[in-house]
C-alpha positions in Angstrom: 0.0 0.0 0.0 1.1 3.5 -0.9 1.2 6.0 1.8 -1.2 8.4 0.1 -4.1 5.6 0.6 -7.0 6.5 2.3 -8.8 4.2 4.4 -12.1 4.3 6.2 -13.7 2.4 8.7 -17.5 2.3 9.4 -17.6 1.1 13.3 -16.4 2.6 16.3 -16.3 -0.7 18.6 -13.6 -2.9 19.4 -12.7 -4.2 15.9 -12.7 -0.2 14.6 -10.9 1.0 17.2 -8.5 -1.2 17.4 -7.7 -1.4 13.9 -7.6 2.3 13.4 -5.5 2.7 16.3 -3.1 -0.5 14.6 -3.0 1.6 11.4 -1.5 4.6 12.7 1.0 2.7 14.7 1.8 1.6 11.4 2.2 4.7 9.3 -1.2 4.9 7.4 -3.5 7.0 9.4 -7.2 6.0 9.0 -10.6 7.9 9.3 -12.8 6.5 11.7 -16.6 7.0 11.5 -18.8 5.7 14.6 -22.9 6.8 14.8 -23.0 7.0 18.6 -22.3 10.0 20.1 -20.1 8.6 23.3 -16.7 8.0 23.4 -15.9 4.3 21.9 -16.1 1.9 24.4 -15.6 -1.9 25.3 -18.9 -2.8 24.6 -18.0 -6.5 26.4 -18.0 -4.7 30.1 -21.8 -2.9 29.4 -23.0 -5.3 32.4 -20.8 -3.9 34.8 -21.8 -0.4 34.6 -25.1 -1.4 34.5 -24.4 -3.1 37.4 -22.7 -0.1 38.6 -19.4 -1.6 39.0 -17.6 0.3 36.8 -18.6 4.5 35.2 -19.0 4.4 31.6 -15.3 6.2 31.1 -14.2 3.3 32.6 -14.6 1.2 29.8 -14.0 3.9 27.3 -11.7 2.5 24.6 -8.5 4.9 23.3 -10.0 6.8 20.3 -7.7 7.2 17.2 -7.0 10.4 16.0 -9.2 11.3 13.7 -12.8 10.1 15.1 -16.3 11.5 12.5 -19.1 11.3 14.3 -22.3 10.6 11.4 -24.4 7.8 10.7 -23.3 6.2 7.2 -26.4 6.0 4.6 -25.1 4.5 1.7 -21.5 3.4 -0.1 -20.9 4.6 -3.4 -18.7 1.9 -4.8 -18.0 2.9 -8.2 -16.7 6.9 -7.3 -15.6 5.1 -4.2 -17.5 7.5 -1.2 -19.3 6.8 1.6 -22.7 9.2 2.3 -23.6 10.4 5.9 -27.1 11.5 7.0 -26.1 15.0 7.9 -25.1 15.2 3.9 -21.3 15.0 4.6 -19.4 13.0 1.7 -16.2 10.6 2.9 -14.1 9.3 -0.3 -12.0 6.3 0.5 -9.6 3.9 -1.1 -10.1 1.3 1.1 -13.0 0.5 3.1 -13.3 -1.2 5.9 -17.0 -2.4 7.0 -16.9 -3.2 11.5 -20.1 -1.8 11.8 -20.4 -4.5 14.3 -24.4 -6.3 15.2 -27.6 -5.4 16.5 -29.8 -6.7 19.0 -32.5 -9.0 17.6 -36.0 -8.1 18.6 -38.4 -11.0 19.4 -42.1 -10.9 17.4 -44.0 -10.4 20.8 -47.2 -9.5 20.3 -47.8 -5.6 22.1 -43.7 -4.9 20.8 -44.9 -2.7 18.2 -48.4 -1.8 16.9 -49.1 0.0 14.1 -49.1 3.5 15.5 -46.0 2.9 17.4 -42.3 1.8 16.0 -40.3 2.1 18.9 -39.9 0.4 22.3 -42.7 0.7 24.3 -41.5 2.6 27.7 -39.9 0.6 30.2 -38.6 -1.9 27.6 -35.1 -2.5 26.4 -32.3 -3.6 24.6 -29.0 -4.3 25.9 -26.8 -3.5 22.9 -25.3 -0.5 23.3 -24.6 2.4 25.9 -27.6 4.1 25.3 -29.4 1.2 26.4 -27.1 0.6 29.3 -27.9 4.4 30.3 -31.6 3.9 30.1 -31.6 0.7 32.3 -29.5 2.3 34.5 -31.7 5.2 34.8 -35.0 2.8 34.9 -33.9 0.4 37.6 -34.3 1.2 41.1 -34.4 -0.6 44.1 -37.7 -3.4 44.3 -38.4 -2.5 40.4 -40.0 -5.5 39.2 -37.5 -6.4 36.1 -38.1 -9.2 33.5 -35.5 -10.4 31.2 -36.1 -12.5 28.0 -33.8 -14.7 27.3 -31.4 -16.9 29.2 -28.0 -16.9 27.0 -24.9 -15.2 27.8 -26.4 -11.6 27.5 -29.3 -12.3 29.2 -27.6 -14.0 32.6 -25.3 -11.1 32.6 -28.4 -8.4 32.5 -30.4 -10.1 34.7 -27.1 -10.5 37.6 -26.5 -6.7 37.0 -30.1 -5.4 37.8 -29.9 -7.6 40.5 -27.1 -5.9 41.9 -29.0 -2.8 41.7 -32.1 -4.2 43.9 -33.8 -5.1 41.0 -36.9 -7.9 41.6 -35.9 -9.9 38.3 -37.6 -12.5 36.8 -35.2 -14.6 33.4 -37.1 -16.1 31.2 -35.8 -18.7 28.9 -37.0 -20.8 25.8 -34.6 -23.5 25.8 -34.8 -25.9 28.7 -31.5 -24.5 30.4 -29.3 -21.2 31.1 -26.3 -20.7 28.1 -27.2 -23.7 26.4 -25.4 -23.3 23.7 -22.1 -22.5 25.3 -22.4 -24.5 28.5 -23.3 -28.5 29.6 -25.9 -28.8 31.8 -23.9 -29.7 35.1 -21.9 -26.1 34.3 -25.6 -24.5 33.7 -27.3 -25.9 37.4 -24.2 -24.2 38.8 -24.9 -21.2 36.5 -28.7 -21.1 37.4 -27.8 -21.5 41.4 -26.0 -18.5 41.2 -28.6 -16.4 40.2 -31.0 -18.0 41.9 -28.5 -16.9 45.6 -28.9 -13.7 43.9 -32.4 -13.8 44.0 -33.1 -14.3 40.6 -36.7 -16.0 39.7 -35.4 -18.4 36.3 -38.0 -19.7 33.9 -36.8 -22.1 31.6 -38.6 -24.0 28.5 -41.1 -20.8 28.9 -41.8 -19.1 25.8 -43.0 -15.3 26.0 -45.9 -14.3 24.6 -47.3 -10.5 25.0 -45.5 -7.6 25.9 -48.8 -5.6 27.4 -48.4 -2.3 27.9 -50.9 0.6 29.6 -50.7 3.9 28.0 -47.6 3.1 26.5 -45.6 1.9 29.2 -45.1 -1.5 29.9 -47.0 -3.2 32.9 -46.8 -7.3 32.5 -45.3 -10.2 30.2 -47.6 -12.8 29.4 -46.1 -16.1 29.0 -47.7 -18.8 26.2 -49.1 -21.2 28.6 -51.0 -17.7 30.1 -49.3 -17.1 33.5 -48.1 -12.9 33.2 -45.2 -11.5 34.9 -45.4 -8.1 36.2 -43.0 -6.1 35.0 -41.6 -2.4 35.4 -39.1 -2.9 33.5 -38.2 -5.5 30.3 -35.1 -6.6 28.9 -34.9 -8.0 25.7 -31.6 -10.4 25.5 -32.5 -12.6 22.4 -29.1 -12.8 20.9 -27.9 -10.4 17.9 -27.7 -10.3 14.0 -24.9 -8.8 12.0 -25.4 -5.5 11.0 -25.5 -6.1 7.0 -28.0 -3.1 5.7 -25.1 -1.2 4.3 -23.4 -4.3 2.5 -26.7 -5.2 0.7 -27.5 -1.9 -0.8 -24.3 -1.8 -1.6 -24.5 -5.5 -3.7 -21.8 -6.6 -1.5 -21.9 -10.3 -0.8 -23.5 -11.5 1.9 -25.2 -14.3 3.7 -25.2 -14.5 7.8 -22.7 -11.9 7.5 -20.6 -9.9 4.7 -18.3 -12.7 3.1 -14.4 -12.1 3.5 -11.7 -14.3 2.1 -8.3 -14.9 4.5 -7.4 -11.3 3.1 -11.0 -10.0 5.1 -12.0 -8.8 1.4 -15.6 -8.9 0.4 -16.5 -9.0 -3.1 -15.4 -6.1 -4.4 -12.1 -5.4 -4.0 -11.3 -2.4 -2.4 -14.0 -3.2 1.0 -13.1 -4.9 3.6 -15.3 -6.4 6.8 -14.0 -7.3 9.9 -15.7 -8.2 13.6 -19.1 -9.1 14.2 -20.0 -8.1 10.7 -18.3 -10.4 9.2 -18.2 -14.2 7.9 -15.2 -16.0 7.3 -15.4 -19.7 5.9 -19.0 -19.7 6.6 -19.0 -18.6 10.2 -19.8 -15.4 11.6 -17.9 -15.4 15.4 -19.6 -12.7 17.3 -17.0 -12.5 20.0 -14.2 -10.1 20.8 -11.0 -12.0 20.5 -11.7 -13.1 16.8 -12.7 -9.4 16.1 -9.3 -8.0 17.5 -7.4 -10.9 15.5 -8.7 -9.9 12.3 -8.4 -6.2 13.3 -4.5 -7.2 13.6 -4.3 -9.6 10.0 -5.9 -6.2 8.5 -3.9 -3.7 9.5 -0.7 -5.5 8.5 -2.0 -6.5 5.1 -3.0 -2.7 4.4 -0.2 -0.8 6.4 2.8 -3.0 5.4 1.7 -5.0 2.1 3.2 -8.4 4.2 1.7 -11.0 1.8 2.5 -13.5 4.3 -0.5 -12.3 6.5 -3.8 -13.7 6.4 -6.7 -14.7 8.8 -7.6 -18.5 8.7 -10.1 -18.5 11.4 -10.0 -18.5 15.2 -10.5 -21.1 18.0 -12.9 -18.6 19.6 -12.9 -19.4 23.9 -16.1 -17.7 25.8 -15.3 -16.4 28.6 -17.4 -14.5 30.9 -16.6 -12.9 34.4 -18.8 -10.5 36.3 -17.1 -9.2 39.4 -19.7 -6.9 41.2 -21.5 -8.6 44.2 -20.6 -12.2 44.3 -18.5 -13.1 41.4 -19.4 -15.4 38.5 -16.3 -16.6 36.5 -17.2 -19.1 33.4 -15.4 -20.3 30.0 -16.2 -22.3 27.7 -14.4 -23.8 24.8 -14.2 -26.3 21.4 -16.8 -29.1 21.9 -17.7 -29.6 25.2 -20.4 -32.8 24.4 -18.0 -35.6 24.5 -19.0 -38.2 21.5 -18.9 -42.0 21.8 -15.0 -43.1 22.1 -14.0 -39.4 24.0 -12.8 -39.5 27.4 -13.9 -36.7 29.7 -12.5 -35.6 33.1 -14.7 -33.8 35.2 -13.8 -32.3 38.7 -17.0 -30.9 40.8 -16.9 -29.4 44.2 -20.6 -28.3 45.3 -19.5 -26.6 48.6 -17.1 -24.1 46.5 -19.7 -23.7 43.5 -16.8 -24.9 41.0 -16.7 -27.0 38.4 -13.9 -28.4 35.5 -14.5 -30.5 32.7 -12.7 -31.6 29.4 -13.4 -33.5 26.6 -10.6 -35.3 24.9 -10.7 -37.2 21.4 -7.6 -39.1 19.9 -5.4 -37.7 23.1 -6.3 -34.1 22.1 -8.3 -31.8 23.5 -11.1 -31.0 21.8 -13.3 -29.0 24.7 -14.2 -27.8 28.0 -16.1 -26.1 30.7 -15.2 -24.1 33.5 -16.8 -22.6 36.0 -15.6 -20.5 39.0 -11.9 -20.4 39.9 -10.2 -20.7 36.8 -6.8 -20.5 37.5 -6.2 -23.4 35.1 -8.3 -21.7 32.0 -5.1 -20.4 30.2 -3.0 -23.4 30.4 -5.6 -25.8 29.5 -6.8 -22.9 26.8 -3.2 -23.2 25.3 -3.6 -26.9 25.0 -6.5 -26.7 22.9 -5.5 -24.0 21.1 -2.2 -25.4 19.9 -3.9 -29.3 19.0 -0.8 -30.9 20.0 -1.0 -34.8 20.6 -1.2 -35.2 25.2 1.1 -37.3 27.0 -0.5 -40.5 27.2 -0.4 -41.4 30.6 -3.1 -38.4 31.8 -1.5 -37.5 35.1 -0.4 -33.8 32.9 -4.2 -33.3 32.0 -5.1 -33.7 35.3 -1.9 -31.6 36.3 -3.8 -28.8 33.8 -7.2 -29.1 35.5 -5.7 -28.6 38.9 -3.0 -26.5 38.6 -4.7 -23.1 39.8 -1.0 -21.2 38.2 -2.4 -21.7 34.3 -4.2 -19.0 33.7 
C-alpha cells in the first residue's frame, strides 16, 4: 500500500478502534466514523456499569486520531465515497466495513403496533450504551425487572439489575441457562448462582405478549397464560450482524458480509472485519476473533506483508462478572463428548466450582469451567495449539488442577 491511501472504517467498537488505532501505529492513518455520540467503548464490560461496578469512562476504549461522528447512509462503490445522514461526503480507497451487530427483537405480540415503531416505555435492549444508560436510569431498588432470554447476555443483564435491587424475573425458551455455550452440570451451577442472587429463572417458557398501559409496559404474558409483572423489560434474544449497508451496496453477503483470508468482500477495495463479518462460513460474534482480524488487516493494508492472512479462530467464551458475588465461566471447542472421548470432570458443590474436558484421539477438543479458573489459560493453550497429550493423563489432570495456568 502507498502512503497516500485513504482508508475508512464504518464502526467505532472494538474491531474499529482497534484497527484504526493498529493503522496509525503503522504509518497509514485512517478515518474512523462511529454513529454513537459517546466515546468508543468496550462494549464487552456494558454489564458492569449497569451493574454499577464500573462508570462508563471506565470502559472507554483509546480513540484514534481522527474520530467522524455521522451515521453512514449508503456506499458509493464505483466513485468510491461513503454518504452520511447530515449530507457530509467521505471518499476512501479502502473501506473497511466493522459496523459491528444489533440486537435482535423478538415478534412479541404488544412490541410494536401499528401507530407505534419504537420500544414501548420501560422496555429495552442491551446493545449498546444508550441502552445501558436507560436501564440504569430505569432500575431502582424493588423495580420488578423481566428479562427474555437466558444466553450469555441475558444472565449477565439479569445479575446486574440484580445488583442494583432489581426484583428480576429470566425467562428462557430452551430448557437451560447458556445452552449453547455450556453443559448442563456447568448451567445448574450457573442457574444456582442467580437464583442466591435472587433471581426468579424460567426455563422452556416461551414469552408471549409484551402488554403495555398507556404506552408503558405493565406485564409479560407467557404462552401457557401465566403474566409476569413487570416495570421494566429486557430484551436479551441474541444479535444479528449488521448487513444493511453491505446489501444496498450488492456486497456479498449471507449470515454476515463474506471475506476471504485477506478480510476482502466481493469487491475489491472493502473490507469487513468483527461481528459483521463471515469468514469460511462462520460469523464469530465474540471479541477475541474481532481483534485478531483487526491485527491480519492492519498489517496486510499498512505494510503489504503478503505473508499475512486470517484462517479463522479457535474462539474461547469467557465470561466474568465481578460486582456482588462473582461469577467466573469459560467455555471452549466441543464440550459434548462423543462416543469413544474421554472426559474428566472435577465438581466441588460446597465451593460452587466445576472443570470439565473433553478429549478425542489424546487431544483436547473441549471444556467447561466454572468459578476459579486458575487453570483456564494453560488448558486454553492446549487446545488452542492441538498438539498430541502425553498418554499417561496425570499432565491433563496436572492442567485441571494447577490453579497457576491461567
Amino acid at each position: 500500500m502507498t502512503s497516500n491511501t485513504r482508508v475508512v472504517v464504518i464502526g467505532a467498537g472494538l474491531a474499529g478502534v482497534r484497527l484504526a488505532r493498529r493503522l496509525g501505529e503503522l504509518g497509514l492513518p485512517a478515518v474512523l466514523i462511529g454513529e454513537e455520540e459517546h466515546t468508543p467503548y468496550n462494549r464487552v464490560l456494558l454489564a458492569e456499569v449497569l451493574a454499577g461496578r464500573y462508570a462508563p469512562e471506565v470502559i472507554a476504549l483509546p480513540a484514534p486520531a481522527e474520530l467522524i461522528r455521522a451515521r453512514v447512509t449508503g456506499i458509493d462503490r464505483e466513485d468510491r465515497r461513503v454518504h452520511c445522514s447530515d449530507g457530509s461526503v467521505i471518499a476512501y480507497d479502502t473501506l473497511v466495513l466493522a459496523t459491528g451487530s444489533n440486537a435482535k427483537l423478538p415478534p412479541l405480540r404488544g412490541l410494536f403496533t401499528a401507530d407505534r415503531h419504537e420500544l414501548p416505555e420501560g422496555v429495552h435492549a442491551f446493545r449498546t450504551m444508550d441502552d445501558c444508560l436507560g436501564l440504569s436510569k430505569a432500575v431502582r431498588p424493588d423495580t420488578r425487572a423481566v428479562v427474555i432470554g437466558g444466553g450469555l447476555l441475558g444472565v449477565s443483564a439479569a445479575r446486574a439489575l440484580a445488583a442494583r435491587g432489581a426484583q428480576v424475573v429470566l425467562a428462557q425458551q430452551a430448557e437451560r441457562l447458556m445452552e449453547r455455550q455450556l453443559d448442563p452440570s456447568a448451567s445448574k451451577l450457573v442457574l444456582r448462582h442467580m437464583k442466591d442472587l435472587g433471581v426468579e429463572v424460567h426455563t422452556e417458557c416461551r414469552v408471549r405478549d409484551v402488554r403495555c398501559v398507556g404506552g408503558a409496559v405493565r406485564s409479560v404474558e407467557l404462552a401457557d397464560g401465566y403474566a409476569l409483572d413487570a416495570d421494566l423489560v429486557v430484551l436479551a434474544c441474541g444479535v444479528h450482524p449488521r448487513v444493511g449497508l453491505a446489501q444496498d451496496a450488492g456486497l456479498a453477503v449471507h449470515k454476515g458480509v463474506i471475506v476471504d483470508d485477506e478480510l476482502r468482500t466481493s469487491d475489491p477495495h472493502i473490507r469487513a472485519i468483527g461481528d459483521c463479518a463471515q469468514h469460511e462460513g462462520t460469523v464469530y460474534g465474540l471479541a477475541t476473533p474481532a481483534l485478531e482480524q483487526a491485527e491480519v488487516l492492519a498489517e496486510l493494508l499498512a505494510t503489504g506483508d503478503s505473508a499475512a492472512r486470517y484462517t479463522g479462530t479457535r474462539a474461547l467464551t469467557r465470561l466474568t462478572l465481578a460486582s456482588g458475588t462473582p461469577l467466573d465461566l469459560a467455555a471452549f471447542g466441543e464440550p459434548t463428548p462423543q462416543p469413544g472421548d474421554d472426559v474428566i470432570q472435577l465438581a466441588d458443590a460446597t465451593r460452587g466450582t466445576y472443570r470439565k474436558v473433553v478429549v478425542r484421539d489424546d487431544r483436547l477438543v473441549g471444556g467447561v469451567l466454572v468459578g476459579e479458573l486458575g487453570t483456564v489459560g494453560a488448558l486454553a493453550r492446549a487446545w488452542e495449539g492441538a498438539e498430541p497429550l502425553p498418554t499417561d493423563g496425570a499432565p491433563l489432570l496436572h492442567l485441571l488442577t494447577n490453579d497457576g495456568g491461567s
